[in-house]
N, C-alpha and C positions, 0 to 999 in steps of 0.2 A: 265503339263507334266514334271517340274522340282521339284526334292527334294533339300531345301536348308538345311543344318544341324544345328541347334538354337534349344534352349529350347522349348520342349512342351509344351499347358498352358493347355492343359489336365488333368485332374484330376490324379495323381500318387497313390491312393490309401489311405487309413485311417488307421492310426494303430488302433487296434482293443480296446485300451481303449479309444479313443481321442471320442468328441464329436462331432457329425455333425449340422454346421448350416446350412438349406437349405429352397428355398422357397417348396410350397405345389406338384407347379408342375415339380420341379427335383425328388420329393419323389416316385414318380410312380415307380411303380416294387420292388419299396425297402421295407426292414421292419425289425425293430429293438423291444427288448426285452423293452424300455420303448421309449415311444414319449410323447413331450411336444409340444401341439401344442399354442402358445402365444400372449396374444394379441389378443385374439377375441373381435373385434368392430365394432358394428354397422356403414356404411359406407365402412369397411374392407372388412369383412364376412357381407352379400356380397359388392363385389366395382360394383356398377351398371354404371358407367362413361362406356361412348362410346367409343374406342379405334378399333384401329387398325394398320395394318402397313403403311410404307412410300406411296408404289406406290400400297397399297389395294389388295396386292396378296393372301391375304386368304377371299376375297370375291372371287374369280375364283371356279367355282363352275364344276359337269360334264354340267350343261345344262344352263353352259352361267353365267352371273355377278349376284351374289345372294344380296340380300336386306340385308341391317344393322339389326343382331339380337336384335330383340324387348326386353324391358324392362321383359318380362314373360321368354323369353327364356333366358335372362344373367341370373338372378335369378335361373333358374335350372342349367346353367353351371357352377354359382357359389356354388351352393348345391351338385353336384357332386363334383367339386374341394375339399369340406370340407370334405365330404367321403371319398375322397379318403386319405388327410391327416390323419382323424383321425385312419382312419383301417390299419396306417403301423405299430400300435400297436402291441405285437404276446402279451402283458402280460399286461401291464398296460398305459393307457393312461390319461395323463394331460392336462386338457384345464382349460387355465388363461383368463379372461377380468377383467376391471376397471369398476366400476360402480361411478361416479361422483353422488355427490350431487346436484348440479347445472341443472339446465334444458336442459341449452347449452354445457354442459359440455357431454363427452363420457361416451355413452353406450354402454352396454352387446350385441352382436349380437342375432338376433331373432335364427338363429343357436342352440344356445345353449339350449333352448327350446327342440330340439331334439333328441339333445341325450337320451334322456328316463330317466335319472337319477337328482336327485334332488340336485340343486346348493347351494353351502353351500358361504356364505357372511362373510366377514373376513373384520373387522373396522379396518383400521390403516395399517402402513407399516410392511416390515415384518422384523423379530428380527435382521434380517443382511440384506446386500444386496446380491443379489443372485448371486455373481462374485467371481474369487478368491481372490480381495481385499478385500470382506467380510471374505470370509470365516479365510483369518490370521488376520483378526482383531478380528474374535470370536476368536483363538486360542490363539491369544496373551492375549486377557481379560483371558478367561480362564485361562492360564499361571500364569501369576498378581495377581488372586485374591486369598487371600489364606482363602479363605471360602469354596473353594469349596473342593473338595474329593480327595485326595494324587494322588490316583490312576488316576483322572480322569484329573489331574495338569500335570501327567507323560507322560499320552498319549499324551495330545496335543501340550508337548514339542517334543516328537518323532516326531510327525505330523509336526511341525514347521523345524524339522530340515530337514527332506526330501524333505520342499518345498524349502529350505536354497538352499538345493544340485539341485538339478534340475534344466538342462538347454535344452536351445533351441535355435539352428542357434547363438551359443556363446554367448547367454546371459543367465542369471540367470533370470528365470517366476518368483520368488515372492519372488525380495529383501527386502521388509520388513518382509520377514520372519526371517531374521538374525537378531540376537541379535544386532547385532556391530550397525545396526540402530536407536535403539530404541533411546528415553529417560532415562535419572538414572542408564543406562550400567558406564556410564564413572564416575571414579571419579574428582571433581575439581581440576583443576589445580594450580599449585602454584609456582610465581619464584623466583627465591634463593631470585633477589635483590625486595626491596620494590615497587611501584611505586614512590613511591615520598621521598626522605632522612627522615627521622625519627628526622634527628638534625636539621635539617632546616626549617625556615616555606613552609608554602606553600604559592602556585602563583596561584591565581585563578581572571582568567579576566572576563570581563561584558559575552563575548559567553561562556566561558567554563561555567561560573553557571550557569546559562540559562540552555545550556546542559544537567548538570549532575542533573539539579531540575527535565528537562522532561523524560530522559533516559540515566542514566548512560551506559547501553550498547552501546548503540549508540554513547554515547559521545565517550568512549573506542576504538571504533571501526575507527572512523573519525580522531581524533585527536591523539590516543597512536599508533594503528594498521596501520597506514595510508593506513586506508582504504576510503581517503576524496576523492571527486568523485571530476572531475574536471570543470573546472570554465564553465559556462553556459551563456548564452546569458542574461537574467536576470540581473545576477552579473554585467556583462559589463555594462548593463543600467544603473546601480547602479551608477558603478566608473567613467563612464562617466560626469550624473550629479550631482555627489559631486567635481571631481575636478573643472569643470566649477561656480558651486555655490561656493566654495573657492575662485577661482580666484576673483569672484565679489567682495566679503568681503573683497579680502586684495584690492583690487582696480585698479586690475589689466587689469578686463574688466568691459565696461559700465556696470552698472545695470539701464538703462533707459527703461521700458518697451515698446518705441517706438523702440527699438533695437536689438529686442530676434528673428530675424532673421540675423542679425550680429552671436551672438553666436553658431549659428549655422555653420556658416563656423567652427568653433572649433570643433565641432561634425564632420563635415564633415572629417573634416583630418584623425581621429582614424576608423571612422564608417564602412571603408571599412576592416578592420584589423579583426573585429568581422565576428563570424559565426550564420548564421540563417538555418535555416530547410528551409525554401523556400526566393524566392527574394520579395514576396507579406508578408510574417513577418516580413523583413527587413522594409519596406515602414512602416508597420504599426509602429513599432517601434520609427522609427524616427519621426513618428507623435505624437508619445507618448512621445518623449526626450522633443519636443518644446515644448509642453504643459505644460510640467515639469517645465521647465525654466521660461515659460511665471507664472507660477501661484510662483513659487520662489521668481522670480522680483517682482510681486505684494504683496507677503506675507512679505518681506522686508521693505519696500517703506510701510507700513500701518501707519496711523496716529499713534497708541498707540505703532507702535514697542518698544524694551527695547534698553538698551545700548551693542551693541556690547563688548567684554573684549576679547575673541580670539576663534578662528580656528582652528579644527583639533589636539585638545589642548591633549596630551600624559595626563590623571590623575593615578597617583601612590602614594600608602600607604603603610604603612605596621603599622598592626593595632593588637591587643590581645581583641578577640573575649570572649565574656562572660562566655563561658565554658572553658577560656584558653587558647586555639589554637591559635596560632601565623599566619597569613594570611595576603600577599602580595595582595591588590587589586588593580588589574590597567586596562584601557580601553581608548579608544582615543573618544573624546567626539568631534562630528563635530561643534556643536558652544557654548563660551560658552555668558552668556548676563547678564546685571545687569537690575535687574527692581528698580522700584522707592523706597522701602525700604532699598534699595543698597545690598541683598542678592542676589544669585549667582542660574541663573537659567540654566538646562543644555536641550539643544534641541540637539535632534537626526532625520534627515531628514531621510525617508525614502521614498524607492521607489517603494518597491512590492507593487502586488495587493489587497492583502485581508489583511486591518487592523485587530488587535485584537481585539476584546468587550470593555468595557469600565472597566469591572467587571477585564477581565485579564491586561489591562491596570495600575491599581490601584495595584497591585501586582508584577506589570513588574520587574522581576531582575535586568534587565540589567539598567536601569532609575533609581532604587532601590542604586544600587554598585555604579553609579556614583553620586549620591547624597550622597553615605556614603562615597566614597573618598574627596569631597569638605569638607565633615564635619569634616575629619581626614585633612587638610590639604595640599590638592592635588594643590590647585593655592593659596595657601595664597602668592605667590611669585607673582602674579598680583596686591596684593591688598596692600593697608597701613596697615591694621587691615586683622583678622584672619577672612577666609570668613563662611557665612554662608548661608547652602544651601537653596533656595528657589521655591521648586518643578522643575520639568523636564517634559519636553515636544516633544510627536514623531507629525512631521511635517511630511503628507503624500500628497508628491507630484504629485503623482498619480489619490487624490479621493479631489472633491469640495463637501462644503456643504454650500448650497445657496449663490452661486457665491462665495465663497469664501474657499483657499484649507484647505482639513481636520485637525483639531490640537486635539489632546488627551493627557491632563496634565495627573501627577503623584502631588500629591501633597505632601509639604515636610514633610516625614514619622514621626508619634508620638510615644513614647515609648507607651509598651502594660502596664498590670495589672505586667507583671515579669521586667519592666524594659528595656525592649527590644525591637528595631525596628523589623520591619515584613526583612528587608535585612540580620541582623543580625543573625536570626533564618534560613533566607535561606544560609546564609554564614557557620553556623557552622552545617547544615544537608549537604551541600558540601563538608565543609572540613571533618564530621567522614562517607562520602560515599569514599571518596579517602584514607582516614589512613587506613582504616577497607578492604578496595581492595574488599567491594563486591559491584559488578555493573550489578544488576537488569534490566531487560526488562520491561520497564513500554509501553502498550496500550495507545495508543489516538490518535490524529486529525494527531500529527507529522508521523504516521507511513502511511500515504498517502503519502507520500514523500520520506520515506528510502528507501535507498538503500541496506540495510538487510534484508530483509525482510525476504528472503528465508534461514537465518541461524539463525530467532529467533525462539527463544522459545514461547513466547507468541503467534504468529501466526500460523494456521493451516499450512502454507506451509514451517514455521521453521524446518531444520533438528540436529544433532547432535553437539552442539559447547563447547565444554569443555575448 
């Protein structure tokens, strides 16, 4: 008995080009100049499943509570239903199914048998998809290719640009119809000042060639753009046990493996400072710190360990690279050690989860730069005599291999057929990636991980970045 005044969700009517989606039994009464009727499948056309309403009010019959219509009768009321869909035809009508290969796969409705006309079978997808984001991706090919016919390049830039103009409820229906999104619209960009002085060497540390060997864009982006995502619960795991494995070394805490529950109170101090996604990551985490330490302690404490030399040891060079290039290399090396031919070996602890291969191991830049700084010079100021490097080594605190934690040498690099270390060659393809200022999108395992994603080029979901 009350009218409240609110939007109606009543149908407001259809502008007369727009297209209607609707099921078979809204279509009663209605009938347009063409119908697509879609998707006829078996199971579909017809759906024989038993239905009905909540509290059974369309069994209410005139003569009392009517029985659930039999499998013979849904079959006709599903055969009228398709009638009635396909005769809202007045001109032309289209019916689509899928005919799978597979056994169990979807089939053609027996339906379509009846229509009286003979079904024509089409192998393969179709030349677009049948949406408006197909249809400006044909235009814009079209548009692109200049093979095809002047005339027919023209139209489909007209067509391009009225879907440009075109809005709806304030938005624009088909912005990649606009040029300004495309690809190859923009020219490069270019700024006054160099990246890097032209009179000066360059500074390239163990992460930045790492970097710029896997994605110069990405390096660009992290390190120039500062666009470097901030510190993550990981990283904290990192810095946690590297300062506590320092502390050992200089002997500041036991290293008695009866005591790597002592250490933990150290953990304990900072652990609350740190952020987890849940309080059950946290737990796990710190079950993960101990383990750390405990396999640290033992990996220490091993009969053949080498000679301690230092810690956390800053390595700096500055070196003239075999094409010329003048190049600052420097990197802070967490330990360094003497083994028994008294060369200079550099171990890097780490704590992530997925080691590299063995194969990327042997190439590893960053092991590679701090073995060519020992070569150049970097701790001769440890030593009596000028050191010589003696392979490098990533200690992975994380992963045991038969009871004992993971270790994956580098061994100390040989010159090739030109003269030249395998570091050397990745130092002067860094240094002419940064002179020359072009920084490429390179694919691979790293872009699970970026944080670019959505602005590269190499990637389907990359957009416009000049």
């Amino acid at each position: 008995a009350q009218q409240i005044p609110a939007d109606t969700l009543a149908d407001r009517g259809v502008r007369s080009e727009a297209v209607r989606l609707l099921t078979a039994h809204r279509s009663k009464g209605l009938e347009w100049r063409l119908v697509v009727v879609a998707h006829v499948q078996e199971d579909g056309w017809p759906d024989l499943r038993r239905r009905g309403s909540l509290l059974q009010a369309d069994r209410i019959g005139e003569d009392g509570l009517q029985p659930p219509l039999s499998v013979r009768e849904s079959l006709m009321e599903e055969r009228r239903l398709f009638y009635v869909a396909c005769t809202r035809a007045r001109q032309r009508l289209v019916v689509t199914a899928v005919a799978s290969q597979d056994d169990d796969g979807e089939q053609p409705s027996r339906f379509l048998a009846e229509l009286g006309v003979n079904e024509r079978h089409r192998q393969g997808r179709p030349a677009r998809p049948l949406s408006l984001a197909g249809i400006v991706a044909e235009l814009r090919r079209t548009v692109a290719d200049p093979e095809q016919p002047e005339p027919l390049r023209t139209a489909a830039a007209h067509r391009l640009a009225r879907l440009a103009g075109e809005r709806a409820g304030g938005r624009t229906i088909a912005p990649q119809a606009d040029p300004a999104t495309w690809w190859g619209t923009r020219a490069a960009t270019a700024s006054e000042a160099p990246l890097r002085p032209a009179d000066q060497p360059l500074t390239i540390s163990a992460s930045a060639l790492t970097s710029l060997l896997t994605c110069p864009a990405r390096w660009f982006l992290e390190r120039e753009a500062g666009g470097a995502s901030a510190s993550t619960a990981a990283q904290g795991f990192g810095l946690v046990v590297h300062a506590i494995a320092e502390r050992m070394a200089r002997g500041e805490l036991s290293d008695d493996p009866a005591e790597v529950d002592s250490l933990m109170e150290h953990v304990d101090g900072v652990w609350g400072q740190m952020s987890f996604r849940t309080p059950w990551s946290s737990s796990r985490e710190r079950a993960e710190v101990r383990d750390a330490l405990a396999r640290f302690v033992t990996w220490q404490a091993r009969p053949d360990a080498r000679t301690l030399l230092a810690t956390e040891r800053e390595l700096r060079a500055e070196v003239t690279l075999p094409d010329g290039q003048r190049v600052v290399v420097h990197g802070f090396a967490d330990r360094l050690e003497i083994d028994d031919d008294g060369r200079v070996v550099v171990v890097d602890l780490k704590t992530g989860k997925y080691p590299p291969t063995n194969d990327e191991v042997r190439e590893h830049p960053q092991l590679g730069l701090y073995q060519y700084a020992v070569a150049q010079g970097a701790v001769d100021d440890l030593l009596e005599e000028p050191a010589t490097p003696g392979g490098a080594e990533l200690v992975h605190l994380r992963k045991e291999v038969k009871g004992a934690v993971k270790t994956q040498a580098q061994p100390a690099q040989e010159p090739d057929a030109d003269g030249n270390t395998l570091v050397e060659v990745q130092l002067m393809s860094a240094a002419e990636t940064l002179r020359s200022e072009r920084l490429p999108a390179r694919s691979g395992s790293h872009c699970d991980t970026c944080d670019f994603i959505a602005i590269c080029p190499v990637k389907g979901a990359g957009t416009v970045l000049s």
